[in-house]
The first five atom37 places (N, CA, C, CB, O) and aatype in JSON, in Angstrom:
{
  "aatype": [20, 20, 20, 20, 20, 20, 20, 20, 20, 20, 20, 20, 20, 20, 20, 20, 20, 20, 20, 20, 20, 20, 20, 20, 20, 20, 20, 20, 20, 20, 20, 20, 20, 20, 20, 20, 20, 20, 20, 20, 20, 20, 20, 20, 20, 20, 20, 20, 20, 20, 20, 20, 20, 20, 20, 20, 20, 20, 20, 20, 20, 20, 20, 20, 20, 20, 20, 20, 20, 20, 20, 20, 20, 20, 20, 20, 20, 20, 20, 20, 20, 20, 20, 20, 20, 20, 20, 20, 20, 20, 20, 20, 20, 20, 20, 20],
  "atom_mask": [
    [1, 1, 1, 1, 1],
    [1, 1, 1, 1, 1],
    [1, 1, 1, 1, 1],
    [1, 1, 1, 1, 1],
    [1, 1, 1, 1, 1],
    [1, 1, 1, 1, 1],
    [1, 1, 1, 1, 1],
    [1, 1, 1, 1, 1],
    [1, 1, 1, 1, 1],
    [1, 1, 1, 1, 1],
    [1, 1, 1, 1, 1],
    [1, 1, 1, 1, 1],
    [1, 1, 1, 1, 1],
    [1, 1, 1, 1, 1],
    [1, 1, 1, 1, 1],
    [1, 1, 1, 1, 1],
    [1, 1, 1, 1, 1],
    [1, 1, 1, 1, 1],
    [1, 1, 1, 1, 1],
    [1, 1, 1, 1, 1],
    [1, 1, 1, 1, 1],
    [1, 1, 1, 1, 1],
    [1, 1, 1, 1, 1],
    [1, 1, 1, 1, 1],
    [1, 1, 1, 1, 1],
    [1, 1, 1, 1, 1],
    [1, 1, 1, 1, 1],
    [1, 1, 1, 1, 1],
    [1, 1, 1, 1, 1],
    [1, 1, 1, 1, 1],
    [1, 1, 1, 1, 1],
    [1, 1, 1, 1, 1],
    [1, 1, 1, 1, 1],
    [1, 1, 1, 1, 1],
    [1, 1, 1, 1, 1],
    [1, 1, 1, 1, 1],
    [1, 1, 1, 1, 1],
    [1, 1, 1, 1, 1],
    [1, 1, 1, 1, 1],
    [1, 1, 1, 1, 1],
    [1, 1, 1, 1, 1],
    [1, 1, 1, 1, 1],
    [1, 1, 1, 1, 1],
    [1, 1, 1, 1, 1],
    [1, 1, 1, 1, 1],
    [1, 1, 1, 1, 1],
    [1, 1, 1, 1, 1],
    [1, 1, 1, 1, 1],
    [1, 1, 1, 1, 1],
    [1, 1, 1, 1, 1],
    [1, 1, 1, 1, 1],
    [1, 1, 1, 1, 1],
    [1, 1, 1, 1, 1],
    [1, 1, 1, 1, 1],
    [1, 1, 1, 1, 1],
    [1, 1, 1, 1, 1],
    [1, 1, 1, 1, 1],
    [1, 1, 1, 1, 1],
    [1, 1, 1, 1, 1],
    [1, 1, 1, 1, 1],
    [1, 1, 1, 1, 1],
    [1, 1, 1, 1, 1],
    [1, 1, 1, 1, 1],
    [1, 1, 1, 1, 1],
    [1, 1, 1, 1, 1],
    [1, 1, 1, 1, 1],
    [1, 1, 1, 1, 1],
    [1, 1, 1, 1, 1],
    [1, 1, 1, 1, 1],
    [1, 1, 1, 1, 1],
    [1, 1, 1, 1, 1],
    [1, 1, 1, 1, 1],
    [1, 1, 1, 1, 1],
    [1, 1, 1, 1, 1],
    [1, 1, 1, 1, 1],
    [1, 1, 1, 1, 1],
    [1, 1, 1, 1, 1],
    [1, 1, 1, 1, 1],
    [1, 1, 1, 1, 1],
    [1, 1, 1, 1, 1],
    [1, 1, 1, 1, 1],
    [1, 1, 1, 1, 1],
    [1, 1, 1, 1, 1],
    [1, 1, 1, 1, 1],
    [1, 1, 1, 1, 1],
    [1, 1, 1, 1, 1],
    [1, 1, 1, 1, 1],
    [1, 1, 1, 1, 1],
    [1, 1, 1, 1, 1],
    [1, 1, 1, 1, 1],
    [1, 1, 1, 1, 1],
    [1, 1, 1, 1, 1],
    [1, 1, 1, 1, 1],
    [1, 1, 1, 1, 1],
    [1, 1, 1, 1, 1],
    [1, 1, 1, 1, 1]
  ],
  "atom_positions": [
    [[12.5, -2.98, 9.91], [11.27, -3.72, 9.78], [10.87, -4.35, 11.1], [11.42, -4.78, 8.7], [9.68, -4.64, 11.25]],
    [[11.84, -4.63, 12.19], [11.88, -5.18, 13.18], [10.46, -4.34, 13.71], [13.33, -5.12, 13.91], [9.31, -4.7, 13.97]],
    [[11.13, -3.14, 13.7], [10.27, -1.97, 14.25], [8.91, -2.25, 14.39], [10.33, -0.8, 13.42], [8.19, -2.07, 15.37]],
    [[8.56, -2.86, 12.96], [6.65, -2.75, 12.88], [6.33, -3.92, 13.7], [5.75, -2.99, 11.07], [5.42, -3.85, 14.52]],
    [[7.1, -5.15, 13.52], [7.03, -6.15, 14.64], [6.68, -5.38, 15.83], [8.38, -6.94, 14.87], [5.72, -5.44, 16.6]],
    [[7.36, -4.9, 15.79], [7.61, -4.65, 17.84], [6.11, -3.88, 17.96], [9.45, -3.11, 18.62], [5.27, -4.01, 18.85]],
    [[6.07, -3.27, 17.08], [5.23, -2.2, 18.0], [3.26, -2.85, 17.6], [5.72, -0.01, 17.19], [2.24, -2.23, 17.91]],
    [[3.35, -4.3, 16.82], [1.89, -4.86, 16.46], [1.97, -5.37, 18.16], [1.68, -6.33, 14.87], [1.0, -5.25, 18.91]],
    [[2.83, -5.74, 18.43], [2.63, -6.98, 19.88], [2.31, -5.98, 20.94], [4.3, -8.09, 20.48], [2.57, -6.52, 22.02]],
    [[1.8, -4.64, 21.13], [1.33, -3.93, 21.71], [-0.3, -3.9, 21.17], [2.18, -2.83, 21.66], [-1.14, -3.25, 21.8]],
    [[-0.61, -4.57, 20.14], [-2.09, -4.4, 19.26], [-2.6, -3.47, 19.41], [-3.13, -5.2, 19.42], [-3.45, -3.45, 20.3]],
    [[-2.34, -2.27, 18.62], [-2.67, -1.25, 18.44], [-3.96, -1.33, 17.62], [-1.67, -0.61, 17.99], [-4.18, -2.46, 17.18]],
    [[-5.06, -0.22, 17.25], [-5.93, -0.61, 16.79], [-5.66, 0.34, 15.45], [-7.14, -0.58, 17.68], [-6.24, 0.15, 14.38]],
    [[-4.83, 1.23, 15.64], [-4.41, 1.89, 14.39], [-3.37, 1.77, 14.01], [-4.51, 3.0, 14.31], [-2.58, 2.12, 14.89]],
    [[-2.68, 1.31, 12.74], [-1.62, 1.42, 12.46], [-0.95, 2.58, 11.16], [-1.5, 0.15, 12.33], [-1.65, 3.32, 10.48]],
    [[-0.06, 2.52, 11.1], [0.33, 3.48, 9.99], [1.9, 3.02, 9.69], [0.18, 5.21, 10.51], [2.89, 2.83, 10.4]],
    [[1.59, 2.91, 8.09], [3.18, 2.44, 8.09], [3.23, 3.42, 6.69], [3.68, 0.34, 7.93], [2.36, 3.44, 5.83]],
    [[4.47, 4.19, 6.7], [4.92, 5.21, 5.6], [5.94, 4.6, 5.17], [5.27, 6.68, 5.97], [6.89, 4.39, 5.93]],
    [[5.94, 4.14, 3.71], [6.71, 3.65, 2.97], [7.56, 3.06, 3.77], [7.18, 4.42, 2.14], [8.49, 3.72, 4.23]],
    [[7.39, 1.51, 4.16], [8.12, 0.52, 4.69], [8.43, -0.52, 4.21], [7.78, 0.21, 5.52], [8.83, -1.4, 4.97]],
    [[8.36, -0.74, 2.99], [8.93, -1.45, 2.48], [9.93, -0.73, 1.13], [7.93, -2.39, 2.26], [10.09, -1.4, 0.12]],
    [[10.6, 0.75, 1.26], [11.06, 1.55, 0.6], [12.57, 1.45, 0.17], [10.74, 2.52, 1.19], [13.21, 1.87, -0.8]],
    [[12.89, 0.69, 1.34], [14.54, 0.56, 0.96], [14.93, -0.91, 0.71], [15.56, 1.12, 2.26], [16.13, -1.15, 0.59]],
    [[13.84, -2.13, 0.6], [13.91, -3.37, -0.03], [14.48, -3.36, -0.97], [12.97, -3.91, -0.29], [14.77, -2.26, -1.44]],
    [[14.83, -4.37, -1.55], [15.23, -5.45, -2.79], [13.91, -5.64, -3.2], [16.08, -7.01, -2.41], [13.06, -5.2, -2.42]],
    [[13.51, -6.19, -4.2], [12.45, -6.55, -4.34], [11.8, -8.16, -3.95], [12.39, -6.17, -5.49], [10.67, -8.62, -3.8]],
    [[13.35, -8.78, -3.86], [12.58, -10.19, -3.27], [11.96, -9.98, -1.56], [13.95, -11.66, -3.25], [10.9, -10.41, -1.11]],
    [[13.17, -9.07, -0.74], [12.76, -8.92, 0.54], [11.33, -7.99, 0.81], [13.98, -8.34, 1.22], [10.72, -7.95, 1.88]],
    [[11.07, -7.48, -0.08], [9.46, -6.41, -0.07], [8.66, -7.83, -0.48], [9.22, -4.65, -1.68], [8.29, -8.29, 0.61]],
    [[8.27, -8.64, -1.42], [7.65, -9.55, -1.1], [7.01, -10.43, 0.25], [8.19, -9.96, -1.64], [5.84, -10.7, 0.52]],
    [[8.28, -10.77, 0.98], [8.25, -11.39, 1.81], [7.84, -10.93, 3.04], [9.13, -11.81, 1.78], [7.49, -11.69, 3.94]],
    [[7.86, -9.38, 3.16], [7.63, -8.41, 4.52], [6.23, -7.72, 3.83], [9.19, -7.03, 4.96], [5.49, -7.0, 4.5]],
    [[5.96, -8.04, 2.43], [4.39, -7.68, 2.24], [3.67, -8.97, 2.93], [3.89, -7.48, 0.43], [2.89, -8.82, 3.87]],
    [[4.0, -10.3, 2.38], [3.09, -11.6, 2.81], [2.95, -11.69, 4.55], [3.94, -13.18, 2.17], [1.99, -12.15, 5.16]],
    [[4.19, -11.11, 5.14], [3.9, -11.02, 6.66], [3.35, -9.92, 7.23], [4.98, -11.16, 7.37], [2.97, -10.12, 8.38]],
    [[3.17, -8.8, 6.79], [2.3, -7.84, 6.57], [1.18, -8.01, 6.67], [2.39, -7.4, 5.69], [0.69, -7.12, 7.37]],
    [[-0.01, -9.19, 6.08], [-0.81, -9.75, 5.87], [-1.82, -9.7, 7.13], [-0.31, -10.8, 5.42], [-2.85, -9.04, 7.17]],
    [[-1.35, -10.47, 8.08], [-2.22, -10.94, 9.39], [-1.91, -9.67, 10.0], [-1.74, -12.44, 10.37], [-2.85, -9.3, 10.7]],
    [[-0.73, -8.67, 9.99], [-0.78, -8.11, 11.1], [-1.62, -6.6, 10.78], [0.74, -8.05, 11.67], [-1.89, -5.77, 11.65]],
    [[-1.91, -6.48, 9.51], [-2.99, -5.65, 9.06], [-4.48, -5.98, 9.01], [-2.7, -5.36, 7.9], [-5.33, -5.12, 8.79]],
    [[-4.76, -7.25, 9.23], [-5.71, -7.71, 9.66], [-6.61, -7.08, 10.67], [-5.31, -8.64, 9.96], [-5.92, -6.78, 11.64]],
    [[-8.06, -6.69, 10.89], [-8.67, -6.74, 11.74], [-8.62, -5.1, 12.62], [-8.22, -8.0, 12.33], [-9.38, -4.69, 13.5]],
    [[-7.55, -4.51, 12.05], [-7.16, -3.35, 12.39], [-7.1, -2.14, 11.58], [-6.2, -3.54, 12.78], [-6.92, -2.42, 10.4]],
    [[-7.18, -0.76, 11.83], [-7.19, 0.01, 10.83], [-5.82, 0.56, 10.58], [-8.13, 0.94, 11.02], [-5.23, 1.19, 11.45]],
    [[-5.2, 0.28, 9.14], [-4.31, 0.57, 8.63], [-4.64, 1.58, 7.26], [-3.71, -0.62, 8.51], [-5.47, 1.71, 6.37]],
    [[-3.15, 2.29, 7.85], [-2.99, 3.28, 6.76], [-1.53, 3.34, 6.21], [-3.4, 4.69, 7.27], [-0.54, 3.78, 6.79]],
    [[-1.61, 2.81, 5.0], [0.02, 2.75, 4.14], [0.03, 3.41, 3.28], [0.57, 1.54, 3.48], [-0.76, 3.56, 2.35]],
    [[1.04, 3.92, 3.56], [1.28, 5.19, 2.32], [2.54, 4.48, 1.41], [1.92, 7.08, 3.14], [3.55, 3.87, 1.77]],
    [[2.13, 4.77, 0.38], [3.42, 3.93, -0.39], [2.79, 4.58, -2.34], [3.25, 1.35, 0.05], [1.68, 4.85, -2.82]],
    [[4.17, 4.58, -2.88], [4.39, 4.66, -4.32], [4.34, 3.56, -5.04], [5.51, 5.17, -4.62], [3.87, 3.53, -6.18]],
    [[4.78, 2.65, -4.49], [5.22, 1.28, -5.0], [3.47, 0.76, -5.31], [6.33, 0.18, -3.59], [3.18, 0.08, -4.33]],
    [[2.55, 0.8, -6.02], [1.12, 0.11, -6.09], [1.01, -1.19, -5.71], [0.58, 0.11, -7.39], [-0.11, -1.57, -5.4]],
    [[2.44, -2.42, -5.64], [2.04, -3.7, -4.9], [1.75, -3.44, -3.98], [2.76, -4.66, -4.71], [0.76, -3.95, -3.45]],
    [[2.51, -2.52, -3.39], [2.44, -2.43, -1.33], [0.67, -2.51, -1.33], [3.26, -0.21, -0.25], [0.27, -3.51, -0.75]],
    [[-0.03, -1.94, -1.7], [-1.75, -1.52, -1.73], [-2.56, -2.25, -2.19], [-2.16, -0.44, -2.41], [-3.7, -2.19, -1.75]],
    [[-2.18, -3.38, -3.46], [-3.02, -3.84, -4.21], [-4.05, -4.35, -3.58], [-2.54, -4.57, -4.95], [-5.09, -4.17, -4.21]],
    [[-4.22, -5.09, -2.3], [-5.31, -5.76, -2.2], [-6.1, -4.67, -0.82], [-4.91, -7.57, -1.89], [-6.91, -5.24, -0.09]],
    [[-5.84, -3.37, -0.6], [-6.25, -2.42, 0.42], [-7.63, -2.27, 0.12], [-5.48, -1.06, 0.42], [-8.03, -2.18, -1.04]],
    [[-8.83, -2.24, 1.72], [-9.97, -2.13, 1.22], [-10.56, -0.44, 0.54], [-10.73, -2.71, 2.39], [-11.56, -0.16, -0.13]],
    [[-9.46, 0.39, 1.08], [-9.67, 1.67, 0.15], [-8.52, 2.68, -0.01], [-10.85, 2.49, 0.69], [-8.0, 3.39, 0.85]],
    [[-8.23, 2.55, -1.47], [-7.06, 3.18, -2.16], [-6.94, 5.16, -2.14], [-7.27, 2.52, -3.87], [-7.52, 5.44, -3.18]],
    [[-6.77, 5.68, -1.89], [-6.81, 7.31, -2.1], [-5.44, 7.36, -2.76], [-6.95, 8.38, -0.56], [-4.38, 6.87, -2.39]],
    [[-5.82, 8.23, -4.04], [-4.49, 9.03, -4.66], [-4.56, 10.25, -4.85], [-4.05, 8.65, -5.9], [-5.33, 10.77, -5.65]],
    [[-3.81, 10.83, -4.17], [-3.12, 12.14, -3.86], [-2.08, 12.72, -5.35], [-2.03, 11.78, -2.32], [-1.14, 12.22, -5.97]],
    [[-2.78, 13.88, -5.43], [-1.71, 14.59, -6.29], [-1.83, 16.08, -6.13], [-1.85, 14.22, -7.84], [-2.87, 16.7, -6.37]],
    [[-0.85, 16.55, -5.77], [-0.64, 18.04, -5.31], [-1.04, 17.88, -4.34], [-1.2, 19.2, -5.91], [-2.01, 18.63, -4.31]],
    [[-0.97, 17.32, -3.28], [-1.54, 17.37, -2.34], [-3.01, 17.17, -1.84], [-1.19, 18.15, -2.2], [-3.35, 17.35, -0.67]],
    [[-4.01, 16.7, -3.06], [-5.63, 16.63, -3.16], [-5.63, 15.36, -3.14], [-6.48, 17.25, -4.42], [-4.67, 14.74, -3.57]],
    [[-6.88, 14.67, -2.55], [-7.13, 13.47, -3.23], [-7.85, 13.63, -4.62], [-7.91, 12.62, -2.33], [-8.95, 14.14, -4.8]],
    [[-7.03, 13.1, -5.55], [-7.68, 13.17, -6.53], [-8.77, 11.76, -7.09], [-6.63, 13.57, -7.37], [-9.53, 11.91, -8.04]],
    [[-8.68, 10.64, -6.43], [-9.25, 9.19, -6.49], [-9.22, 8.68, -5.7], [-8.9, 8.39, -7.15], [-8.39, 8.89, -4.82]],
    [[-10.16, 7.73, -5.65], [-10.06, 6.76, -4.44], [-11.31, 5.71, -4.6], [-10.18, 7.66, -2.9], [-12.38, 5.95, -5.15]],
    [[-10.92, 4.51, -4.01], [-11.86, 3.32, -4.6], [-10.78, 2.03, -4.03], [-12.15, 3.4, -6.69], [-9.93, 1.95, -3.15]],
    [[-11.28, 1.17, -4.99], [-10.5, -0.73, -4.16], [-9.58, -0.47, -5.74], [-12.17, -3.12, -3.97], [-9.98, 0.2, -6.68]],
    [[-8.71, -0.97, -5.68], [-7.66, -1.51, -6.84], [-8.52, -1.89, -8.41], [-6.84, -3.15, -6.15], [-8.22, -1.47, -9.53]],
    [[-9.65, -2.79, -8.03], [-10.12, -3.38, -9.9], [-11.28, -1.79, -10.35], [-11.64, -5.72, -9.87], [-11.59, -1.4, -11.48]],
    [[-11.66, -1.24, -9.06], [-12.25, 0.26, -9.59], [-11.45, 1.07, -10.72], [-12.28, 1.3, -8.3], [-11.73, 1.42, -11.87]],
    [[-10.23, 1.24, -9.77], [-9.5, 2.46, -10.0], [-8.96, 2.46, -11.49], [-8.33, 2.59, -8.94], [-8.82, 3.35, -12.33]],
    [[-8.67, 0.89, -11.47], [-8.01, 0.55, -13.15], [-9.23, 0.74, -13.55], [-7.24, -1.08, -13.72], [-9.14, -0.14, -14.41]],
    [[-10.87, 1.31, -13.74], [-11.28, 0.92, -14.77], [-11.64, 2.65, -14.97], [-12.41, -0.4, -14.76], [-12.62, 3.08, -15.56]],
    [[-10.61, 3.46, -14.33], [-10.77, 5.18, -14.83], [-10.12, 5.07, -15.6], [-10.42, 6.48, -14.06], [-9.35, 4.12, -15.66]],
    [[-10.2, 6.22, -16.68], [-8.43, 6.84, -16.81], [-7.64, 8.04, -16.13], [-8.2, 7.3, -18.2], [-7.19, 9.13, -16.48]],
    [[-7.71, 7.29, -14.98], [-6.6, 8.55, -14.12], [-5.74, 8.25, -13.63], [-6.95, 9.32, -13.08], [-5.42, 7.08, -13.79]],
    [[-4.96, 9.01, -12.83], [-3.39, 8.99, -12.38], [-3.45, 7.57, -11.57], [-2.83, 10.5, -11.27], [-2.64, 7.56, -10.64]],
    [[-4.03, 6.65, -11.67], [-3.92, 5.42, -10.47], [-3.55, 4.06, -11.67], [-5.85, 5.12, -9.33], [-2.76, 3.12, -11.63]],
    [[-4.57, 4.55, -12.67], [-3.78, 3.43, -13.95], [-3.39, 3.7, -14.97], [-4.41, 2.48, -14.5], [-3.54, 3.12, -16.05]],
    [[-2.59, 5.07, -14.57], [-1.39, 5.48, -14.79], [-0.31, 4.93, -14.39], [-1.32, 6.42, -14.5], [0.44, 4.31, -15.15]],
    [[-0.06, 5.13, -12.91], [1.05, 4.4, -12.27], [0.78, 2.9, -12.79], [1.03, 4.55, -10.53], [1.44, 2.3, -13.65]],
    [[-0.34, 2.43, -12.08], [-0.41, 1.12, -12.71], [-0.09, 0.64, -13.81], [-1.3, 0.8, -12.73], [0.17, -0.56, -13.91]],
    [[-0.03, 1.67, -15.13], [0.74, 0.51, -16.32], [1.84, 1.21, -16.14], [0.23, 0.31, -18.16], [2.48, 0.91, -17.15]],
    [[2.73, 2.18, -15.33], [3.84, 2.09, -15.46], [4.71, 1.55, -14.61], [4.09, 2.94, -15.7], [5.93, 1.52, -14.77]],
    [[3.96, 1.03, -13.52], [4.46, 0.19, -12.35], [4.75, -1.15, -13.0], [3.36, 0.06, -11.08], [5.83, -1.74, -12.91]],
    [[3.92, -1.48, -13.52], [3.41, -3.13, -13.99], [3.69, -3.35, -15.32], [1.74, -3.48, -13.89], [3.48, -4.47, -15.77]],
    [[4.37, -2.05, -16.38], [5.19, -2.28, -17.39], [3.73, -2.38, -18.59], [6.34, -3.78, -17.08], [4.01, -2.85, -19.69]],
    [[2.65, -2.06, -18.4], [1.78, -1.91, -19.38], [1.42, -0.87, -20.34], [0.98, -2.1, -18.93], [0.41, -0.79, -21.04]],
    [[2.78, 0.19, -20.21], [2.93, 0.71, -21.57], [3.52, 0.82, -22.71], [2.97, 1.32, -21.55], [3.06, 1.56, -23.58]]
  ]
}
């Protein structure tokens, strides 16, 4: 995690982080999402992640299946399809 540190204090204007918060606990993915926060700020980020907290508040979501995007929109959109996004979502979040 150090890693993503190091390499914001260069202020990059693009970032990309692939599943980085993947090998957490779940209290330590909290805590490296909330610091996450500012340093995604103001910059264009792209996170790829399974986990749907990592994304929840992203200004635009794409979900991929087979390799397509099959959706894409902000988080309160996506829950109001019925497709593979609140899908994960009630099975991420235990709403089935």
């Amino acid at each position: 995690m150090s890693f993503i540190f190091q390499r914001t204090l260069n202020n990059p204007r693009i970032l990309i982080l692939d599943e980085a918060t993947s090998s957490l606990d779940s209290v330590s993915e909290i805590y490296i999402q909330k610091a996450l926060v500012p340093l995604l700020k103001g910059r264009t980020s792209i996170v790829i992640a399974h986990i749907l907290f990592t994304i929840l508040s992203a200004d635009n979501i794409l979900v991929f299946e087979d390799g397509r995007i099959v959706q894409s929109g902000k988080h309160e959109n996506l829950l109001e399809e019925s497709g593979l996004y609140k899908k994960l979502d009630d099975t991420q979040f235990r709403k089935v």
